[in-house]
C-alpha positions, 0 to 999 in steps of 0.5 A: 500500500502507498505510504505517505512521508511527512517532511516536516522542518518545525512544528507545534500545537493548542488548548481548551477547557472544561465544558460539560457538553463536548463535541461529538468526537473530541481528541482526548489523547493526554488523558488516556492511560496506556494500553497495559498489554503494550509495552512502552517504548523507551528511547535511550538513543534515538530510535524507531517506533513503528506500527501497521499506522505509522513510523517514527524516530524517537530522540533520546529522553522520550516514552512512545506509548499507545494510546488507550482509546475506545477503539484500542486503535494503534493509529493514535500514539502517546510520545512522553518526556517529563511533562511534555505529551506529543500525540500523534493520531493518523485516523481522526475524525472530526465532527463538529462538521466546521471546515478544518475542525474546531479547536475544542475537537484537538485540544480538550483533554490535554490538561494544560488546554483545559486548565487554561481554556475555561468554556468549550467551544471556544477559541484558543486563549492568548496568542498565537506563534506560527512558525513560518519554517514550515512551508505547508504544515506551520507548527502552532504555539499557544501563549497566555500571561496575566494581561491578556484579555481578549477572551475575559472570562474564559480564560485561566491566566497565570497570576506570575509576571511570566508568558507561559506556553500551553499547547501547540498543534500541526496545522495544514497550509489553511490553518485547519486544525484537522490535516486531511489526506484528500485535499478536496474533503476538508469538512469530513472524513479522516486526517491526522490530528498532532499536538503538543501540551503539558500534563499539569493543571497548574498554570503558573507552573506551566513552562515559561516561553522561550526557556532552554526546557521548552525550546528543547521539547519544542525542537524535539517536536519538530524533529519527531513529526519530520520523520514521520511515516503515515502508512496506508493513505 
């Protein structure tokens, strides 16, 4: 069957919070427990983790796990390090029926997003950062501090002086939150979902942008999504 090469130079992801009605088929990856009949994969030098789904090189330091949906589908993947939770699902759907998806469908569940982003569906809170290095799937990273405002009320902002970061997510060249195979079907039907957050609901201990911690996770990221290898599509 045809494999798909996701070149990818530099990437990242988002965030939400807690609504009591969530979308149909949200993401929930980071809150998922492992799979107890699969043994974690645990890099103690760059290595591959490979499935019927997908491939990847995992750099030193880092945990690939499968992640325990419904489904018990080895499309999705938890990729670990400390508090740093990269997923990776190559089989998401979306059905919030919005083209490219809604922010809610990929970020909640991911504790940081939802420590931060308070009411769902909602916007990202804070400010974005896209970088520009990647020329059709920009990597996204999600920001707040203590004075931003631009969603009051539905916004947990830190209480410190500092900016932290909390989410970040693979877009495609529209921005869509969902990376569709089939170009002409950006409403529906299946893609592949990837994000980044941090597994506390501690704001103010949330990393603080530009830190050597969270440049290196982001940069490892980056380095993972470039070797992916989507299988089958």
């Amino acid at each position: 069957m045809k494999k798909i090469i996701l070149a990818i130079p530099i990437l990242a992801l988002v965030v939400m919070g807690c609504n009591k009605s969530a979308p149909a088929q949200q993401q929930q990856p980071q809150q998922q427990q492992n799979n107890q009949n699969t043994a974690p994969v645990v890099s103690a030098q760059s290595q591959n983790y490979e499935n019927q789904y997908l491939k990847i090189t995992i750099p030193s330091g880092w945990t690939a796990t499968e992640a325990n949906k419904s489904t018990s589908s080895l499309a999705a993947v938890n990729i670990t390090k400390g508090n740093y939770i990269l997923y990776i699902n190559t089989e998401a759907s979306q059905a919030s029926g919005t083209p490219g998806g809604r922010f809610a469908e990929i970020a909640m569940g991911a504790p940081s997003a939802d420590a931060v982003v308070t009411v769902q569906p909602s916007p990202p809170c804070g400010t974005s950062v896209s970088n520009p290095a990647m020329l059709d799937h920009p990597r996204v990273d999600l920001y707040v501090n203590s004075k931003d405002n631009s969603q009051s009320g539905l916004c947990n902002l830190p209480k410190n002086s500092s900016t932290v970061w909390y989410f970040s997510d693979i877009t495609d060249s529209h921005g869509d939150y969902f990376n569709y195979y089939d170009s002409n079907s950006t409403d529906s039907g299946k893609g592949y979902v990837i994000t980044m957050a941090y597994n506390s609901k501690d704001v103010n201990s949330f990393p603080v942008k530009g830190s050597t911690e969270l440049n290196s996770a982001l940069a490892d990221m980056t380095s993972i999504v470039k070797s992916l290898v989507i299988k089958n599509h």
